[in-house]
PDB file of N, H, CA, C and O in Angstrom:
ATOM      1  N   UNK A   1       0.847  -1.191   0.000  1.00  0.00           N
ATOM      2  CA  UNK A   1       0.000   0.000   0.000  1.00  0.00           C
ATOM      3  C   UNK A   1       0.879   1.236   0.000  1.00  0.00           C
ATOM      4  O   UNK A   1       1.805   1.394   0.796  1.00  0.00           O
ATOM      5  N   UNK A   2       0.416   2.395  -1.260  1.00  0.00           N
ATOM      6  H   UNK A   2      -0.336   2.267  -1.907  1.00  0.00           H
ATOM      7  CA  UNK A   2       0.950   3.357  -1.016  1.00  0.00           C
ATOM      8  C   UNK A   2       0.494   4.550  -0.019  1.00  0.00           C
ATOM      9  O   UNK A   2       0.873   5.664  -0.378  1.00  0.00           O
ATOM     10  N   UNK A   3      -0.147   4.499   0.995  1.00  0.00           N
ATOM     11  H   UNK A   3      -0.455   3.593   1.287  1.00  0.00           H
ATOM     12  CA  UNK A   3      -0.774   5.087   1.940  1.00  0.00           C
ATOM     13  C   UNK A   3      -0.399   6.821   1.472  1.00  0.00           C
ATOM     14  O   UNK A   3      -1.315   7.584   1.166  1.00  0.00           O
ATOM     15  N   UNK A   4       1.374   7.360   1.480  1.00  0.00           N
ATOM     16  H   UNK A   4       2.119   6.740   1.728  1.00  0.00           H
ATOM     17  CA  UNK A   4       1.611   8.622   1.242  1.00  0.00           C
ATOM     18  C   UNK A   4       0.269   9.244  -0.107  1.00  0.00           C
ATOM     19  O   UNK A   4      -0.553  10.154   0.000  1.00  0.00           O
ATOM     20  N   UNK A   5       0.447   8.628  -0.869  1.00  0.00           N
ATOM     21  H   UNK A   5       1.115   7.889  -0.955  1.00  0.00           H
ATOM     22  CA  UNK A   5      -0.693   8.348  -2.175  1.00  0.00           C
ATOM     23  C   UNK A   5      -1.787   8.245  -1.885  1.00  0.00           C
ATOM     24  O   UNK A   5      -2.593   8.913  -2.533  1.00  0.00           O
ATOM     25  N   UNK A   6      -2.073   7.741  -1.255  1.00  0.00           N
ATOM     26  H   UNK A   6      -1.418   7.198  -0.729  1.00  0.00           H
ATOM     27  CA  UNK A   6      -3.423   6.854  -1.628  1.00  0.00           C
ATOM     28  C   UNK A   6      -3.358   5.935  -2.702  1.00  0.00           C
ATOM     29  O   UNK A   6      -4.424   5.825  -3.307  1.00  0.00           O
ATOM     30  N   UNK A   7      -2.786   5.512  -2.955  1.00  0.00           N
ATOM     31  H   UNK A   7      -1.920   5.601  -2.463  1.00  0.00           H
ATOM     32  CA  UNK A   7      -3.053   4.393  -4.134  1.00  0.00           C
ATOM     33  C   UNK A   7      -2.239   2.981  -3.532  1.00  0.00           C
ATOM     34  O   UNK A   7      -1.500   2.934  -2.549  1.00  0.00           O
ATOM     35  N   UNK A   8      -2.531   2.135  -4.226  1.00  0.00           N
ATOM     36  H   UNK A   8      -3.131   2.173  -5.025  1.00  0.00           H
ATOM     37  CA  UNK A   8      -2.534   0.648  -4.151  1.00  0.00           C
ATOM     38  C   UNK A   8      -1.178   0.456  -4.980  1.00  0.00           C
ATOM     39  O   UNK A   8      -0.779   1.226  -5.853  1.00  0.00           O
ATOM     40  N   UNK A   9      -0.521  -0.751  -4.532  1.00  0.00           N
ATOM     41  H   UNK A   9      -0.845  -1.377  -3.823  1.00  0.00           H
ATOM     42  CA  UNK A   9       0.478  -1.023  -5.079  1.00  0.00           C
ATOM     43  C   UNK A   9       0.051  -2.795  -5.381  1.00  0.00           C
ATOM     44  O   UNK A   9       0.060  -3.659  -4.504  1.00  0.00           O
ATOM     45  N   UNK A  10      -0.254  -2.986  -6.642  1.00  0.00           N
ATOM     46  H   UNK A  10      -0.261  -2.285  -7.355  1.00  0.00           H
ATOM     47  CA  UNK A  10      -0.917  -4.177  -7.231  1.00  0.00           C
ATOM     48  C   UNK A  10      -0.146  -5.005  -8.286  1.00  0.00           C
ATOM     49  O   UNK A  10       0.124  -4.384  -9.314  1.00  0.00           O
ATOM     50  N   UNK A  11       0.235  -6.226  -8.223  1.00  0.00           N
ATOM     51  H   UNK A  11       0.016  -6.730  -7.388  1.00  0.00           H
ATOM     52  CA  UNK A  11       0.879  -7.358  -9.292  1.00  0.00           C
ATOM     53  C   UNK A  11       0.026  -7.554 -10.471  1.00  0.00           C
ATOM     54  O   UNK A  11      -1.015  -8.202 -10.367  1.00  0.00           O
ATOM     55  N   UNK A  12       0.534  -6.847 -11.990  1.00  0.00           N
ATOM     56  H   UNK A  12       1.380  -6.321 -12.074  1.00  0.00           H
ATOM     57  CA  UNK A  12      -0.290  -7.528 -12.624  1.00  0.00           C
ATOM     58  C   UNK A  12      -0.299  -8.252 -13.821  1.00  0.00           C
ATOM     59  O   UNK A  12      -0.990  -8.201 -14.838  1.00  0.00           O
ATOM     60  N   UNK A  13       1.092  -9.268 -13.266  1.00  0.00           N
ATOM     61  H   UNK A  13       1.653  -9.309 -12.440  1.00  0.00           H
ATOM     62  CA  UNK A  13       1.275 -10.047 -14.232  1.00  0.00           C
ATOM     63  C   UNK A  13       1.335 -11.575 -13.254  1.00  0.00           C
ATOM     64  O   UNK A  13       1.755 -11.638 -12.099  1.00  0.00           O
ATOM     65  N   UNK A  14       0.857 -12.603 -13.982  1.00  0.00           N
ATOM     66  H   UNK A  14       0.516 -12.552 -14.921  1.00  0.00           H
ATOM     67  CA  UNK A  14       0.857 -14.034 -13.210  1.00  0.00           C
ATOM     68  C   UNK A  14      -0.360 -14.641 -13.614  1.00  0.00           C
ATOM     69  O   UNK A  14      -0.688 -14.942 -14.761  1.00  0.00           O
ATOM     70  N   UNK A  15      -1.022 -14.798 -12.520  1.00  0.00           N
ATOM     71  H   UNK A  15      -0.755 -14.554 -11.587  1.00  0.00           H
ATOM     72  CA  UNK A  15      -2.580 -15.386 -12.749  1.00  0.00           C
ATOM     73  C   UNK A  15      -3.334 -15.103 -10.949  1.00  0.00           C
ATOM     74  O   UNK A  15      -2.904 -15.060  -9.797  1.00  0.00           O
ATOM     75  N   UNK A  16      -4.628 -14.973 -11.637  1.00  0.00           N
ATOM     76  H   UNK A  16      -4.977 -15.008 -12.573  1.00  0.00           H
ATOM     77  CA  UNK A  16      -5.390 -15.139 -10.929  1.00  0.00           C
ATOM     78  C   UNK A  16      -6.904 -15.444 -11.095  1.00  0.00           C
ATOM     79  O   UNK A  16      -7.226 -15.366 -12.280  1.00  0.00           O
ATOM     80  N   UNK A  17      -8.055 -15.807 -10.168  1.00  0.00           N
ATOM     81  H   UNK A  17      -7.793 -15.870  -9.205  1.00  0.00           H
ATOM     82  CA  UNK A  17      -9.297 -15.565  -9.971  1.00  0.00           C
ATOM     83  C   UNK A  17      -9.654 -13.897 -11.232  1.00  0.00           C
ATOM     84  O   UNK A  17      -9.208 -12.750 -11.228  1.00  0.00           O
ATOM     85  N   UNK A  18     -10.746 -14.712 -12.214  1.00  0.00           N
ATOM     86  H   UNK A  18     -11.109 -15.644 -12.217  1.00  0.00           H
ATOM     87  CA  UNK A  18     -11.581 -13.528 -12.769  1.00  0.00           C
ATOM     88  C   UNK A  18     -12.908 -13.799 -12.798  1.00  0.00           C
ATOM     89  O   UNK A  18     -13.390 -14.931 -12.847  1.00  0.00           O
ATOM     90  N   UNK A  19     -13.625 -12.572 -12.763  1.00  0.00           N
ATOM     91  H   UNK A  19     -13.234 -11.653 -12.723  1.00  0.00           H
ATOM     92  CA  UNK A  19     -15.071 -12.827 -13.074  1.00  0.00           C
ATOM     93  C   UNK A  19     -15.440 -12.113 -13.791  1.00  0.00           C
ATOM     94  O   UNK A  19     -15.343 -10.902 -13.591  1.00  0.00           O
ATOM     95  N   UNK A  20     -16.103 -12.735 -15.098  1.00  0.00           N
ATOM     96  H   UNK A  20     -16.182 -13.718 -15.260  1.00  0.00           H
ATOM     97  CA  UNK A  20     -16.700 -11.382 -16.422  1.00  0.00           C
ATOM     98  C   UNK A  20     -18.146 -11.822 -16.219  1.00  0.00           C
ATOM     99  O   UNK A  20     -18.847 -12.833 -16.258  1.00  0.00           O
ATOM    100  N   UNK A  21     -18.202 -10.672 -16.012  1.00  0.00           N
ATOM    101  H   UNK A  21     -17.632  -9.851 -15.981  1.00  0.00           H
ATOM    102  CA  UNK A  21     -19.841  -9.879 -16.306  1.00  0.00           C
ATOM    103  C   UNK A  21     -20.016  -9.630 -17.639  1.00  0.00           C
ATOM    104  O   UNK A  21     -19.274  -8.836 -18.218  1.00  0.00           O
ATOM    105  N   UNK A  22     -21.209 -10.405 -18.398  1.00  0.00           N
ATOM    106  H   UNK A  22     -21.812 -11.049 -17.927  1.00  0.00           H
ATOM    107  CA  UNK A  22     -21.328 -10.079 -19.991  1.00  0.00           C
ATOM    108  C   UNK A  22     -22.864 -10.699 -19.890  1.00  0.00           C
ATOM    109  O   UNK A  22     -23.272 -11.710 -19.319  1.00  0.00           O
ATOM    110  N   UNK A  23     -23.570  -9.666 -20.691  1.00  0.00           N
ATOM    111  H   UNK A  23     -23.239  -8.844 -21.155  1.00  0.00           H
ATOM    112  CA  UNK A  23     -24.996 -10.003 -21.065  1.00  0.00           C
ATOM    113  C   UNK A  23     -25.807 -10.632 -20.033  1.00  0.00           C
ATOM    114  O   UNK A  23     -26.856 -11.276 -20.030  1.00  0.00           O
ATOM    115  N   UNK A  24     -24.918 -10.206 -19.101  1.00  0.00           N
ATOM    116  H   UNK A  24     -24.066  -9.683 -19.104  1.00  0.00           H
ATOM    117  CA  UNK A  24     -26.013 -10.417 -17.609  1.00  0.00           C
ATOM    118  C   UNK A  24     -26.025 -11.365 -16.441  1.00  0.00           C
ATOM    119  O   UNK A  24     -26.642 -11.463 -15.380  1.00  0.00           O
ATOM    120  N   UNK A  25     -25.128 -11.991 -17.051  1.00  0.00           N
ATOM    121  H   UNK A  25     -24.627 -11.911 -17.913  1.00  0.00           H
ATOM    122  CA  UNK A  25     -24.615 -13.418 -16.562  1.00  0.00           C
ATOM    123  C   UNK A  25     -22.656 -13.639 -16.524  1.00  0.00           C
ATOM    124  O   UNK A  25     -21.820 -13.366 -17.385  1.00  0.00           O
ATOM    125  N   UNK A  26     -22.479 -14.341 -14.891  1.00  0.00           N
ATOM    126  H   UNK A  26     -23.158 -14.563 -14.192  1.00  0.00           H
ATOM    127  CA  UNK A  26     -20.943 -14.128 -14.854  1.00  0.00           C
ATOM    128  C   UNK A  26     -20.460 -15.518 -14.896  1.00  0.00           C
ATOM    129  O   UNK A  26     -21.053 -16.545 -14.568  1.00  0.00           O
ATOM    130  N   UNK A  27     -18.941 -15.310 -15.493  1.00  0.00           N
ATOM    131  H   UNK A  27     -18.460 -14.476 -15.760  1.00  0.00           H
ATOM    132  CA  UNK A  27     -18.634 -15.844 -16.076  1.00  0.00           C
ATOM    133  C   UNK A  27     -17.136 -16.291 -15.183  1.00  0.00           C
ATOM    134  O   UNK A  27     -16.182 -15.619 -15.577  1.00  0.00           O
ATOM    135  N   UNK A  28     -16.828 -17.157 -14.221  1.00  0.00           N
ATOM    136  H   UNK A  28     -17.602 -17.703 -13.901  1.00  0.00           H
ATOM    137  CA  UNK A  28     -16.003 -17.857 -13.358  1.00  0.00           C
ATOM    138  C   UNK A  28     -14.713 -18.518 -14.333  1.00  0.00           C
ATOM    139  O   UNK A  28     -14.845 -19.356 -15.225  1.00  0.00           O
ATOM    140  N   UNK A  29     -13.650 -17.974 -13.945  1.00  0.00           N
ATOM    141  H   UNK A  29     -13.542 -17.293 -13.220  1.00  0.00           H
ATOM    142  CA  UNK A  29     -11.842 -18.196 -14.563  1.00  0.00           C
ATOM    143  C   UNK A  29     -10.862 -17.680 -14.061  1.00  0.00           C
ATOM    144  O   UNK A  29     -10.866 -17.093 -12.979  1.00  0.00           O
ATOM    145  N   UNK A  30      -9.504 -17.901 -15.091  1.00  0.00           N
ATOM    146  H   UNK A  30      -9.500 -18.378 -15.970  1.00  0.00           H
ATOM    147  CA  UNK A  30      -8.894 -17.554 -14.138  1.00  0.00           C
ATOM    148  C   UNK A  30      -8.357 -16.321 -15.607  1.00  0.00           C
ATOM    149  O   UNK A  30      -8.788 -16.163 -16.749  1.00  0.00           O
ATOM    150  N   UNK A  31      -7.358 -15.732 -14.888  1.00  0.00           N
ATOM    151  H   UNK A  31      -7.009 -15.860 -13.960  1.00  0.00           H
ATOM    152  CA  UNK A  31      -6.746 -14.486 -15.905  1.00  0.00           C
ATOM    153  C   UNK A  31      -5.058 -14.722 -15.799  1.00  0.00           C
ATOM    154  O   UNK A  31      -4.519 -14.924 -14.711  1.00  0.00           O
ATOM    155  N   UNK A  32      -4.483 -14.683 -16.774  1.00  0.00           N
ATOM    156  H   UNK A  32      -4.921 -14.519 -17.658  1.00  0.00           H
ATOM    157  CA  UNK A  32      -3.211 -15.309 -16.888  1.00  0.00           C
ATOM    158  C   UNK A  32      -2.652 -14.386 -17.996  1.00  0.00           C
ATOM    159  O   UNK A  32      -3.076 -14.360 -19.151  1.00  0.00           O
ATOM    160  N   UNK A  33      -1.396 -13.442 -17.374  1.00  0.00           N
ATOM    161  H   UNK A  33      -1.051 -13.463 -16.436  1.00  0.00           H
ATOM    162  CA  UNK A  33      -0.501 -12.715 -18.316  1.00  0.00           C
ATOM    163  C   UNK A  33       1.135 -13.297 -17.549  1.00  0.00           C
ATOM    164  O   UNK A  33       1.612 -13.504 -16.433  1.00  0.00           O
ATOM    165  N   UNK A  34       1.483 -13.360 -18.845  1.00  0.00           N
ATOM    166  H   UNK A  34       1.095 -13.191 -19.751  1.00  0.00           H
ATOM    167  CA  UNK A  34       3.059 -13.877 -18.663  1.00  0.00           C
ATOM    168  C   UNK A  34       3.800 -12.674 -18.264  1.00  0.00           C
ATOM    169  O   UNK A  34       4.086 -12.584 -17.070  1.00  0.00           O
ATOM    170  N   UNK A  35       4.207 -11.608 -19.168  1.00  0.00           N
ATOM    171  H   UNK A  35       3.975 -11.681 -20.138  1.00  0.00           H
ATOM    172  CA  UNK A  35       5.170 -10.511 -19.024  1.00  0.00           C
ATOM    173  C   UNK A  35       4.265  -9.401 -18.715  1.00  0.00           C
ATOM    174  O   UNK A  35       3.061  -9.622 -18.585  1.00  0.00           O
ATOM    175  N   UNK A  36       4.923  -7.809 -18.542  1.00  0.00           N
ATOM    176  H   UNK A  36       5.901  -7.629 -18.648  1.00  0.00           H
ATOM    177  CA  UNK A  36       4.246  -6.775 -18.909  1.00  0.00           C
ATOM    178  C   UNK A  36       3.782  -6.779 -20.177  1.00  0.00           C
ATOM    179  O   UNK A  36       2.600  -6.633 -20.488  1.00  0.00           O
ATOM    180  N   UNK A  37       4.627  -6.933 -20.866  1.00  0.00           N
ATOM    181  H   UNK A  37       5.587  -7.051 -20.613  1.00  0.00           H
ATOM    182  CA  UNK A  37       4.441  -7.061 -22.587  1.00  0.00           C
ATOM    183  C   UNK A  37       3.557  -7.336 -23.242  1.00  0.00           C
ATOM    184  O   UNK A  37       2.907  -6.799 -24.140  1.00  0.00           O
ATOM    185  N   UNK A  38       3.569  -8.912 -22.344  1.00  0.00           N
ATOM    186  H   UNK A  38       4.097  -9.348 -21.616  1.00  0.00           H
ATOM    187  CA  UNK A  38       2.114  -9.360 -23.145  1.00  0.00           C
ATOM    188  C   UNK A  38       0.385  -8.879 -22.627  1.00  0.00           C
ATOM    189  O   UNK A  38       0.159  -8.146 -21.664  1.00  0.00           O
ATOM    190  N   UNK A  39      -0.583  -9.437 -23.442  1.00  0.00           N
ATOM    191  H   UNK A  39      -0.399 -10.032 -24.224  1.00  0.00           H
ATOM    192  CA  UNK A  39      -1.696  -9.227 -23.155  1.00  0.00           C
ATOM    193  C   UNK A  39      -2.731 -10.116 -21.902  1.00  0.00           C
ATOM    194  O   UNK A  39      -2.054 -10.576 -20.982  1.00  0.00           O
ATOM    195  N   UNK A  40      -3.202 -10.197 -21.871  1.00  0.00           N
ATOM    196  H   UNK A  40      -3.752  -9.823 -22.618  1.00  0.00           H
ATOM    197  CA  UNK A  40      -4.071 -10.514 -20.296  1.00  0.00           C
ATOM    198  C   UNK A  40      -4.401 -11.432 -21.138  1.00  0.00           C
ATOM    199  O   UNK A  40      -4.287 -11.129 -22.326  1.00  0.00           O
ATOM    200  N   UNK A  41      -4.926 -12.882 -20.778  1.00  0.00           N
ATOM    201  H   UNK A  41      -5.018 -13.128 -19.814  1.00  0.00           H
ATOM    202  CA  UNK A  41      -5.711 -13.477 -21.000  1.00  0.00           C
ATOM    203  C   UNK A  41      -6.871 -14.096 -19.853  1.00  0.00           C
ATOM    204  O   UNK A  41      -6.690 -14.132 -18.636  1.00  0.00           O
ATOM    205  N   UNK A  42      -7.952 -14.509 -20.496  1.00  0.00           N
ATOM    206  H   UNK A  42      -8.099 -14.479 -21.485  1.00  0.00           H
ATOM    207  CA  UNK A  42      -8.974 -14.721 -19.841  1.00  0.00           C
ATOM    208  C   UNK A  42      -9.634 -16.149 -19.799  1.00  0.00           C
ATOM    209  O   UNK A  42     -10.492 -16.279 -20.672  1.00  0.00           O
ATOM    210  N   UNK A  43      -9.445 -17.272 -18.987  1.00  0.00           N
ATOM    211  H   UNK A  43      -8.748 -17.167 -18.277  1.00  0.00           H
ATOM    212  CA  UNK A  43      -9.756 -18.390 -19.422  1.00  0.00           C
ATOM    213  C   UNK A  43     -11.197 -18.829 -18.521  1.00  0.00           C
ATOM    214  O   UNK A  43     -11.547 -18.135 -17.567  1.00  0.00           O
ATOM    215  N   UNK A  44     -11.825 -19.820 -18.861  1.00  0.00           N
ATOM    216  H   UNK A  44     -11.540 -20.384 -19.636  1.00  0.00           H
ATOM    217  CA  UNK A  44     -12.741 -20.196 -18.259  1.00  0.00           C
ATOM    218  C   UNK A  44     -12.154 -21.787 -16.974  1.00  0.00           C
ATOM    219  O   UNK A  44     -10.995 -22.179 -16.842  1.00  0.00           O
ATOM    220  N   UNK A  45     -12.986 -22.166 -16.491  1.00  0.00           N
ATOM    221  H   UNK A  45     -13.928 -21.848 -16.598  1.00  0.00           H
ATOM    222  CA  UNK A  45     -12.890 -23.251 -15.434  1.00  0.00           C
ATOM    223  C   UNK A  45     -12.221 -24.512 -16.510  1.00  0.00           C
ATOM    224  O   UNK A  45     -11.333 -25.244 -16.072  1.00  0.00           O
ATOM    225  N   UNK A  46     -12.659 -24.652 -17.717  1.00  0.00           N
ATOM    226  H   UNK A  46     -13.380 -24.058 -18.073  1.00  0.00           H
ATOM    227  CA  UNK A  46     -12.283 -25.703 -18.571  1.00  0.00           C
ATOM    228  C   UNK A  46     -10.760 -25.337 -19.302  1.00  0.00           C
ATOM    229  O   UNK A  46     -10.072 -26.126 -19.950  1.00  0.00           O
ATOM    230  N   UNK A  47     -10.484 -24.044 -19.026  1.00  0.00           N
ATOM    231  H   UNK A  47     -11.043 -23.403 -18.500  1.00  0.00           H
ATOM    232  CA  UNK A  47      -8.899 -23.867 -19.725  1.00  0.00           C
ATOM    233  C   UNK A  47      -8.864 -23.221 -21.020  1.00  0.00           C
ATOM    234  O   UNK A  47      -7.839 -22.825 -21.577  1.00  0.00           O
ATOM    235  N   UNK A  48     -10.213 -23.125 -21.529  1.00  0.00           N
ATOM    236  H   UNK A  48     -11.045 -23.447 -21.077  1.00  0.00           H
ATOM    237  CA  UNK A  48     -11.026 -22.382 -22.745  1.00  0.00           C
ATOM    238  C   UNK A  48     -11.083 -20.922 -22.905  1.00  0.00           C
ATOM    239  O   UNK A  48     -11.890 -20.467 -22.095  1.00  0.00           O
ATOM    240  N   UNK A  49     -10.449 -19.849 -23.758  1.00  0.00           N
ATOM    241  H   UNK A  49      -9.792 -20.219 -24.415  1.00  0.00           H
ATOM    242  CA  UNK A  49     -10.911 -18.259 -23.696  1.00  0.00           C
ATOM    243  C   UNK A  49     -12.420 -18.040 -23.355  1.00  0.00           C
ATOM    244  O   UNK A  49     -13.388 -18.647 -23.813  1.00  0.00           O
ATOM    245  N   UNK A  50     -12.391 -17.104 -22.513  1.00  0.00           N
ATOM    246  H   UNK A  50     -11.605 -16.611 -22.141  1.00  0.00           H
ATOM    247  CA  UNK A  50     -13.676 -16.206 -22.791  1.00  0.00           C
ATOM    248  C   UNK A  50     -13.744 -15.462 -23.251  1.00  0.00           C
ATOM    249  O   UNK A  50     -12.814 -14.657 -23.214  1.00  0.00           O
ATOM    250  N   UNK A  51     -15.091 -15.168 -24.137  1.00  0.00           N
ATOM    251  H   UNK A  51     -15.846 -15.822 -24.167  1.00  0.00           H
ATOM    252  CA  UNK A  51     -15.232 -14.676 -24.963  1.00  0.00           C
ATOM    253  C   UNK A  51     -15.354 -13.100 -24.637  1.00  0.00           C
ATOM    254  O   UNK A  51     -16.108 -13.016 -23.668  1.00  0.00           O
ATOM    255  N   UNK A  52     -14.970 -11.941 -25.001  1.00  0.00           N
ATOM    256  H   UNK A  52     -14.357 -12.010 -25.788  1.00  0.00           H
ATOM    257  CA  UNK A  52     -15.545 -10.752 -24.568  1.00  0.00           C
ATOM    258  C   UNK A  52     -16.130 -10.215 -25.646  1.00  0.00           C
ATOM    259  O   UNK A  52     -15.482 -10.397 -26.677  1.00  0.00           O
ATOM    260  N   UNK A  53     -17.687  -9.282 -25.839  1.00  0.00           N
ATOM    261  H   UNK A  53     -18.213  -9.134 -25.001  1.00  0.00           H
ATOM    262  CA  UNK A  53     -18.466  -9.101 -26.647  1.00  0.00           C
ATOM    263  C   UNK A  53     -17.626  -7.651 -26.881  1.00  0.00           C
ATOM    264  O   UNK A  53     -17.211  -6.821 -26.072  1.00  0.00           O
ATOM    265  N   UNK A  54     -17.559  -7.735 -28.503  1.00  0.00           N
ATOM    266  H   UNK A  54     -17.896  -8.409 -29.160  1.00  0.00           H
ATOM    267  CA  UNK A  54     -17.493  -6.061 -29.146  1.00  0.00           C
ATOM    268  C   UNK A  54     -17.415  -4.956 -28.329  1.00  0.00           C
ATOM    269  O   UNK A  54     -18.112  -4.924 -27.314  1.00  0.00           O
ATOM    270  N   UNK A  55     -16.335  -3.621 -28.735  1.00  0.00           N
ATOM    271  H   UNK A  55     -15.769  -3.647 -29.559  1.00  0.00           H
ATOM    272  CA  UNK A  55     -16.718  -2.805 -28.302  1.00  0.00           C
ATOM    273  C   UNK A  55     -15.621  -2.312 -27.104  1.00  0.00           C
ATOM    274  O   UNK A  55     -14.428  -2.615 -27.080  1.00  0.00           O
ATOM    275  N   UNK A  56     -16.397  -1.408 -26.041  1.00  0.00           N
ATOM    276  H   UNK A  56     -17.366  -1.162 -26.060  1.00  0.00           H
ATOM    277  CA  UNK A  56     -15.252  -1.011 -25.088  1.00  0.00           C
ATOM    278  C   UNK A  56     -15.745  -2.262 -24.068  1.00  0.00           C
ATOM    279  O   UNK A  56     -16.851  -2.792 -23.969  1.00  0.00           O
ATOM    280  N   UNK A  57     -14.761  -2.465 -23.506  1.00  0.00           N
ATOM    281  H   UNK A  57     -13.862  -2.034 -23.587  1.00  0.00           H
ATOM    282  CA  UNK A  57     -14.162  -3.788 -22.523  1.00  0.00           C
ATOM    283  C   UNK A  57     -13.828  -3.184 -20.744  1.00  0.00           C
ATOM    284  O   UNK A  57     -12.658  -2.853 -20.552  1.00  0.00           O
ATOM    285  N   UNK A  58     -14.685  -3.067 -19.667  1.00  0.00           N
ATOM    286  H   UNK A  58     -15.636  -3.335 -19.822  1.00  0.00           H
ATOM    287  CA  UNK A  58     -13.977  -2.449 -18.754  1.00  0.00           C
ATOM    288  C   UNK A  58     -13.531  -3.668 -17.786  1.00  0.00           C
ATOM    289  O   UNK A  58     -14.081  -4.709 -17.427  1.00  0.00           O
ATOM    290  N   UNK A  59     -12.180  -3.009 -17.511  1.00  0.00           N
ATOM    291  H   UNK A  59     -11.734  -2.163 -17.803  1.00  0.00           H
ATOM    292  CA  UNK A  59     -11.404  -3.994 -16.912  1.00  0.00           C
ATOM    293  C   UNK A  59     -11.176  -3.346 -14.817  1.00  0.00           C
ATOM    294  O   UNK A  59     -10.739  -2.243 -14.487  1.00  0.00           O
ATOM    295  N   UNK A  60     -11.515  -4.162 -14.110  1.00  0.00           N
ATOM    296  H   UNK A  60     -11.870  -5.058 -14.378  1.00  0.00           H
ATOM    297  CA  UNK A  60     -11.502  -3.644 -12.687  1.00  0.00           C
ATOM    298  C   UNK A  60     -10.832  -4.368 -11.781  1.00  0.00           C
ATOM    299  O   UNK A  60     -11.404  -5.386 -11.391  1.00  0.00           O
ATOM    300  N   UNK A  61      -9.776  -4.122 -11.339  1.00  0.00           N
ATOM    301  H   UNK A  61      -9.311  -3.295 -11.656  1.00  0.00           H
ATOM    302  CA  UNK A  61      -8.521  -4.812 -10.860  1.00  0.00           C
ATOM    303  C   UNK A  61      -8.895  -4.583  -9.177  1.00  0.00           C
ATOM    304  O   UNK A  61      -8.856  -3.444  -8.712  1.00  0.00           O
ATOM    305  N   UNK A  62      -9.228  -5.663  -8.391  1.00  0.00           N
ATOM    306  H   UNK A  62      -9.260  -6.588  -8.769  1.00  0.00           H
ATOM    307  CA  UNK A  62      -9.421  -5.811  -7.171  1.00  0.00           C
ATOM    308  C   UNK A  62      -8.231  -6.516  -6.160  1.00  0.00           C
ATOM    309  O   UNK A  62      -7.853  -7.627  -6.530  1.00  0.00           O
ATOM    310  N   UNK A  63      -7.743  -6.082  -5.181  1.00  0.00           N
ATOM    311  H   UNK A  63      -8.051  -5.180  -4.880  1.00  0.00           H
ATOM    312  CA  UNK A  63      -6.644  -6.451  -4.274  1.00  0.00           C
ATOM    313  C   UNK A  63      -7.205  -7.957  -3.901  1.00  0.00           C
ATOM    314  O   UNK A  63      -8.417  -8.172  -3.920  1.00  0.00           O
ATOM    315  N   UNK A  64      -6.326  -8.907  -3.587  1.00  0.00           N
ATOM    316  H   UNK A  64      -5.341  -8.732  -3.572  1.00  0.00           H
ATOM    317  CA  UNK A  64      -6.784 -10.407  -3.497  1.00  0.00           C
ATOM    318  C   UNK A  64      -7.102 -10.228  -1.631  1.00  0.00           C
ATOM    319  O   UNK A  64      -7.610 -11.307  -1.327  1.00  0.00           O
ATOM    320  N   UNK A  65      -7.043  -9.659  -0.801  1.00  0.00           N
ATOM    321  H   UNK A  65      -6.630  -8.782  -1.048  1.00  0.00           H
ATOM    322  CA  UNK A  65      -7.828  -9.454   0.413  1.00  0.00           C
ATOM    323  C   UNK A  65      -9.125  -9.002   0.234  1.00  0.00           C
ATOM    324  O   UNK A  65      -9.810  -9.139   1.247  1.00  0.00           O
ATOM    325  N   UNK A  66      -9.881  -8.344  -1.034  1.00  0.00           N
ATOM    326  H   UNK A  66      -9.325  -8.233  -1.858  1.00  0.00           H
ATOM    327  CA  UNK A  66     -10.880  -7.893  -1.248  1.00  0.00           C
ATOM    328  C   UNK A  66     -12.227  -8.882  -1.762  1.00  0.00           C
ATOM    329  O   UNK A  66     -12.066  -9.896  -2.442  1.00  0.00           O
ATOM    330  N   UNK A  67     -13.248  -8.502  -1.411  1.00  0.00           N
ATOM    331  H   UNK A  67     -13.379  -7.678  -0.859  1.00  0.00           H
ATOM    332  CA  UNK A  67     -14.430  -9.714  -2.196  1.00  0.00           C
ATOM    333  C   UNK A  67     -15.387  -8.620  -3.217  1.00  0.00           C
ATOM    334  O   UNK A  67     -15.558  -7.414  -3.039  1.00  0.00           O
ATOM    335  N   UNK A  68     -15.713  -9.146  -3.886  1.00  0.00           N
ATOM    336  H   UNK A  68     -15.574 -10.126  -4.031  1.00  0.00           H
ATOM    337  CA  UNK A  68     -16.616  -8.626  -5.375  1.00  0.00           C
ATOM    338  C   UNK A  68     -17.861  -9.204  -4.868  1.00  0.00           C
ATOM    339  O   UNK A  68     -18.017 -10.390  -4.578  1.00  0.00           O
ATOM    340  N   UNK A  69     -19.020  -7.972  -4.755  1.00  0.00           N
ATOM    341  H   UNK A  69     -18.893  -7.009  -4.990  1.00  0.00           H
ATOM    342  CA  UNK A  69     -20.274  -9.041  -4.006  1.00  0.00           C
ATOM    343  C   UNK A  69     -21.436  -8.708  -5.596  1.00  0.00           C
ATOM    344  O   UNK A  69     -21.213  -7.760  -6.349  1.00  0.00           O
ATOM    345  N   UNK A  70     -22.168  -9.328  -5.731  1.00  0.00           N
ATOM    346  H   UNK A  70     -22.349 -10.098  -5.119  1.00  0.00           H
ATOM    347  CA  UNK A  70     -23.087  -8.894  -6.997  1.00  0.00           C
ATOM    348  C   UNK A  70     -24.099  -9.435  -6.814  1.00  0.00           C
ATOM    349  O   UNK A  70     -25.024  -9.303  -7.617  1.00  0.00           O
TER     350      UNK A  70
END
């Protein structure tokens, strides 16, 4: 934690727990980026991409002490 800031000091390359929200219904995986470099990926419980629909994409990065309630 950057407390002087206020801001968060967050890892965001590796893997973790994701949940996509799309067309109303969520969607349980994990999220896996190798380098900075590369791009995020998004897999499902089976090891499969998820799909993200057209368009703008919002992405919301939560601290792993934190819970997402919906």
């Amino acid at each position: 934690l950057q407390a002087e800031k206020g801001r968060l000091s967050l890892n965001t390359t590796g893997s973790g727990r994701v949940l996509i929200f799309r067309d109303g219904q969520v969607v349980e995986g994990t999220w896996k980026k190798q380098t900075i470099w590369r791009r995020t990926s998004f897999v499902d419980a089976d090891g499969q991409p998820i799909a993200l629909n057209r368009g703008i994409t919002w992405v919301e990065v939560v601290p792993g002490q934190r819970s997402v309630t919906y």
